[in-house]
C-alpha positions as CSV (number, residue, x, y, z in Angstrom):
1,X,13.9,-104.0,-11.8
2,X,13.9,-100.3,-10.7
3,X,10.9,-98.6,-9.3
4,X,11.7,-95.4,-10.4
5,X,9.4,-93.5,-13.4
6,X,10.4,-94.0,-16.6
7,X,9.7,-90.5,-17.2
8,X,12.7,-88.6,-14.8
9,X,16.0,-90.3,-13.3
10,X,16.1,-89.6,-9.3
11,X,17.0,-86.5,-8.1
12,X,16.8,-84.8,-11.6
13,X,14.8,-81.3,-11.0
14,X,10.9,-81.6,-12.2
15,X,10.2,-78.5,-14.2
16,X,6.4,-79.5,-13.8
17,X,7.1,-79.2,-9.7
18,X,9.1,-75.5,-10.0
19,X,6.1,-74.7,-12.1
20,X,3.3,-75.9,-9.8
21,X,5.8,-74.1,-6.7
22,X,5.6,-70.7,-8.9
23,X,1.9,-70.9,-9.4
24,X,0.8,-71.5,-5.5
25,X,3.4,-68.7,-4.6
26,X,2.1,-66.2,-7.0
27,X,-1.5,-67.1,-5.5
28,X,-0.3,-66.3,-2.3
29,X,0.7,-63.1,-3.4
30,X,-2.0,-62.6,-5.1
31,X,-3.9,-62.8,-1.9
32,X,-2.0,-61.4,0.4
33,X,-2.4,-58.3,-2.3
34,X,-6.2,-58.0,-2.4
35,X,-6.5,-58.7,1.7
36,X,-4.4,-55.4,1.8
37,X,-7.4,-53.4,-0.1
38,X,-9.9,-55.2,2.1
39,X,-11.3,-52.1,4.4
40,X,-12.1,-53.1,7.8
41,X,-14.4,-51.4,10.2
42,X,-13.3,-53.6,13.3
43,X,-11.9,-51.7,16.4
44,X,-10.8,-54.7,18.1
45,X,-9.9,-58.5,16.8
46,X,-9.3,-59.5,13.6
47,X,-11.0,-58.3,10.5
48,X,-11.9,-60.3,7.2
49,X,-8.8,-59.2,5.7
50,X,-7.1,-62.0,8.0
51,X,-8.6,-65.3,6.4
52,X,-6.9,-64.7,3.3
53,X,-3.8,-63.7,4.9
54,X,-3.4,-67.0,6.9
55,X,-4.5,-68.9,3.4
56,X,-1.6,-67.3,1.3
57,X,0.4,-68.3,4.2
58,X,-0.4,-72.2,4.0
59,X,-0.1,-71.1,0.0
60,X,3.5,-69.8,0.5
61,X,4.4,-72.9,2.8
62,X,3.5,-75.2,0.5
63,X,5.2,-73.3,-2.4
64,X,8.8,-73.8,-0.7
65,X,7.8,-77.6,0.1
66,X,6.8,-78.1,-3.4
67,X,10.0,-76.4,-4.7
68,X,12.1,-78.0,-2.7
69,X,11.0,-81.4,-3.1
70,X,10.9,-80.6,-7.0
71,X,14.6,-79.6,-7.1
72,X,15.5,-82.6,-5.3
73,X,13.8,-84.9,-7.6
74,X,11.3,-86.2,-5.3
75,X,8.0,-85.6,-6.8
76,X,6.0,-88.6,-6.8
77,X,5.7,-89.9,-10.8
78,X,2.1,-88.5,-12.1
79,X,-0.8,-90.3,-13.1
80,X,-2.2,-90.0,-16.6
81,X,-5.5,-87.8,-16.4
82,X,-8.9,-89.1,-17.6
83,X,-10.2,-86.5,-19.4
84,X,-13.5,-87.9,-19.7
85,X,-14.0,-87.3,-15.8
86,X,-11.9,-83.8,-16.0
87,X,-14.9,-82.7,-18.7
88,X,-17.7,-84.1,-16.5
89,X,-16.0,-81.9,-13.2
90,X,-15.7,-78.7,-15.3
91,X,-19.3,-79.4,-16.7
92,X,-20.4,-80.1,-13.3
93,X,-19.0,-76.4,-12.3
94,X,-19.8,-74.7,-15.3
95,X,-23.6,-75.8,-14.3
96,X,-23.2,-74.7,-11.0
97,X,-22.2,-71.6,-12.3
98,X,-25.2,-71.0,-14.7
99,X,-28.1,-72.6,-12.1
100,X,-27.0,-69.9,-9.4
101,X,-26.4,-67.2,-12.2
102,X,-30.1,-68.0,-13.4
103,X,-31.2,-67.8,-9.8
104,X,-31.6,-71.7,-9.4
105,X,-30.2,-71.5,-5.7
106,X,-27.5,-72.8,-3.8
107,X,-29.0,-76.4,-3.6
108,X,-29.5,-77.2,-7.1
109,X,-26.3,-76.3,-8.1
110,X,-24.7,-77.9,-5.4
111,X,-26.3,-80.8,-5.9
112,X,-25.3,-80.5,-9.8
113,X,-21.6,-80.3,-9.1
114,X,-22.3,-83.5,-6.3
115,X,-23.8,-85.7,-9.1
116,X,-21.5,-84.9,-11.7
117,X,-18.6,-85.0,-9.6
118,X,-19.3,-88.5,-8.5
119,X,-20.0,-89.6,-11.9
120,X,-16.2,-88.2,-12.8
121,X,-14.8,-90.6,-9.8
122,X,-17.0,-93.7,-11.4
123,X,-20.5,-93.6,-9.4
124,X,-23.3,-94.4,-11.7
125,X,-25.8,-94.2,-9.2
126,X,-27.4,-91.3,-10.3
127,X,-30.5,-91.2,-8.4
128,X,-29.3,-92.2,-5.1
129,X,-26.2,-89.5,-5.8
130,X,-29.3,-87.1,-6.5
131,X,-30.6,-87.7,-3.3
132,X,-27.2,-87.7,-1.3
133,X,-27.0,-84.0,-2.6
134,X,-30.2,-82.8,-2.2
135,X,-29.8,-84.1,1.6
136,X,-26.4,-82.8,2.0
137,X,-27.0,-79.8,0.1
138,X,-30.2,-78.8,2.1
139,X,-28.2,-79.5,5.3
140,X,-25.4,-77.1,4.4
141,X,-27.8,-74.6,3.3
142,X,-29.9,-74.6,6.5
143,X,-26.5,-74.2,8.8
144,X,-25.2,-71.6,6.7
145,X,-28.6,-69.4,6.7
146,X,-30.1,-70.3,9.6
147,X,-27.7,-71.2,12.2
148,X,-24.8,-68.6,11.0
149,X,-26.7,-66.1,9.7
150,X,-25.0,-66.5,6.2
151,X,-26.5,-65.6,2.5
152,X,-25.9,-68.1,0.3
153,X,-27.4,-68.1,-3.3
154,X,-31.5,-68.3,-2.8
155,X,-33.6,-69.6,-5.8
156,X,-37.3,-70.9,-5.6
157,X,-36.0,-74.5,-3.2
158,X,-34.5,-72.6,-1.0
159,X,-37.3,-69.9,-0.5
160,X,-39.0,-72.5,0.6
161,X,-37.0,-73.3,3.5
């Protein structure tokens, strides 16, 4: 009996792969495009135009690995997606999105996206996710804005802090 996927004979190219290759390359481009407009005031150093530089870099290296191995046929076989949790994740962003565009706050939403993350991955401990966030969330906050000087999205929690 053959281990091999039903789905592709060994060392047949996977289209999916070349396709997956093309989309992290062109994302590397893409970022190495719009850290070009980036203006930088810094006399000396490196300026925030670098980050996404050394990103699209990691991007592009992983686009040739990902070619590469796709060419050669040696993609591992995929696993069959469960859409139920793929809906819960978008939901769970899609929620994060609308608390901090209704000026909710960075922990709520966070916290949203935590819950409904875990429940994509098969936690059903809502409440003790709840509080895992709210911990988490509050801790990420406070370094952020406090101990890096960093504004994240403020609602009526975190105005409290």
């Amino acid at each position: 009996m053959s281990a091999e996927p039903p789905s592709r004979a060994k060392n047949k190219p996977d289209s999916a792969g070349v396709v997956v290759a093309a989309f992290l390359a062109l994302l590397a481009i893409v970022l190495v495009w719009d850290a070009s407009k980036i203006t930088s005031n810094t006399v000396y150093g490196m300026g925030p135009e670098v980050t996404p530089v050394v990103i699209a870099i990691g991007l592009g290296i992983l686009a040739v690995a990902n070619l590469f191995d796709a060419l050669r046929g040696n993609l591992p076989a995929r696993e069959s997606a469960d859409p139920v949790a793929v809906w819960l994740i978008l939901g769970g962003l899609a929620l994060m999105i609308a608390i901090i565009g209704l000026g909710g706050g960075f922990i709520p939403a966070t916290s949203a996206l935590f819950v409904t993350t875990s429940a994509a991955f098969g936690r059903r401990a809502f409440l003790a996710d709840l509080a895992i966030a709210l911990v988490l969330t509050t801790l990420v906050y406070l370094a952020f804005d406090k101990l890096l000087t960093l504004s994240l999205p403020a609602g009526p929690l975190e105005r409290l802090l």
